[in-house]
C-alpha positions as CSV (number, residue, x, y, z in Angstrom):
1,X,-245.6,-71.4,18.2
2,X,-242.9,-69.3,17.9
3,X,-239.9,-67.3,19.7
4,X,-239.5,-64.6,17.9
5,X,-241.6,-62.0,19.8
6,X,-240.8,-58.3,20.0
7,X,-240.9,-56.7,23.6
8,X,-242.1,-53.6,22.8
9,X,-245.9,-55.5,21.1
10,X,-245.5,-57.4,24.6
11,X,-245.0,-53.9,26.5
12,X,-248.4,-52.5,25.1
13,X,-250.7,-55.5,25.9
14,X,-254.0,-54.6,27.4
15,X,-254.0,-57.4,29.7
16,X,-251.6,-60.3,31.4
17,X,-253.1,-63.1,29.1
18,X,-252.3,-60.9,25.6
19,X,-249.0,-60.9,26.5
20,X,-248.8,-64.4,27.4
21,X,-250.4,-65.4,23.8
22,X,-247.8,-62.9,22.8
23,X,-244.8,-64.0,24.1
24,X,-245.8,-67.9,22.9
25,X,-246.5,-66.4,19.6
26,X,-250.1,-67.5,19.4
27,X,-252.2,-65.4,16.9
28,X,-256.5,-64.3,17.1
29,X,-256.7,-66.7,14.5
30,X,-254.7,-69.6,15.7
31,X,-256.0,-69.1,19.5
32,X,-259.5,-69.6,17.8
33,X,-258.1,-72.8,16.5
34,X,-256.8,-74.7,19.5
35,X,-260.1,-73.5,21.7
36,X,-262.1,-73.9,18.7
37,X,-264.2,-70.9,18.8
38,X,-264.5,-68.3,16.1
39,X,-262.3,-65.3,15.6
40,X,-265.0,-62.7,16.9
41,X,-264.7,-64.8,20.0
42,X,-261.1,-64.6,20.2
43,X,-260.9,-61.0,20.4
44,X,-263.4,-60.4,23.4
45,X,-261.4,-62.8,24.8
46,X,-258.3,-61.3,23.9
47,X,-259.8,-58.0,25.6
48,X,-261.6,-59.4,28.5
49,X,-259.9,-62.2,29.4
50,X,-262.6,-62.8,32.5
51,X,-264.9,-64.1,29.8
52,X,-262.8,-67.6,28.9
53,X,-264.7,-70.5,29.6
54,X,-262.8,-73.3,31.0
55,X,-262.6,-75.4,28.4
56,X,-261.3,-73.0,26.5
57,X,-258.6,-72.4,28.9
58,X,-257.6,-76.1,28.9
59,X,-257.5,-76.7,25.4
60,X,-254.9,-73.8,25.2
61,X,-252.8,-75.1,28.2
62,X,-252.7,-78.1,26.3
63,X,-251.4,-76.0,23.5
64,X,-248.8,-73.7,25.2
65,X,-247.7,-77.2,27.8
66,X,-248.8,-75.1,30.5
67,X,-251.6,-76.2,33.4
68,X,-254.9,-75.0,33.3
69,X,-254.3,-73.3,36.6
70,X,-251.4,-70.8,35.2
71,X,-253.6,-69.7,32.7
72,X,-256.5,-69.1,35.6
73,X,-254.2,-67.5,37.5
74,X,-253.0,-65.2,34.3
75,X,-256.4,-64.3,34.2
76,X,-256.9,-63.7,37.9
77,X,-253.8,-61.7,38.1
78,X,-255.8,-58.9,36.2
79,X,-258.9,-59.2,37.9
80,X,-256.8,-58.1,41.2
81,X,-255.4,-54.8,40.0
């Protein structure tokens, strides 16, 4: 993970959850990693967050030190609008 993250690729995120793997740094590739899926399922996850198992979601609130819950509610957050 890292902290070098530039706003303006955090400004143009389709969804709540890109810009949270964003802001943490956490590339398709290395998202498909820690919830140890492939990188084909990355990206529809990526673009439709709604789709994440939760599993999935745990293993990467393990990853980011986050709870499972504020990546649910990430997720939910879009669902609203």
């Amino acid at each position: 993970m890292t902290n070098n993250y530039d706003y303006s690729k955090i400004r143009v995120a389709r969804n709540e959850f890109e810009a949270l793997m964003k802001i943490h740094g956490v590339s398709n590739r290395r998202m498909a990693r820690v919830m140890e899926i492939t990188e084909v399922t990355s990206r529809k996850y990526i673009v439709d967050p709604s789709l994440i198992r939760v599993i999935h979601a745990f293993r990467m609130a393990q990853y980011l030190g986050l709870t499972t819950i504020d990546i649910v509610d990430t997720i939910a957050y879009d669902l609203k609008q």
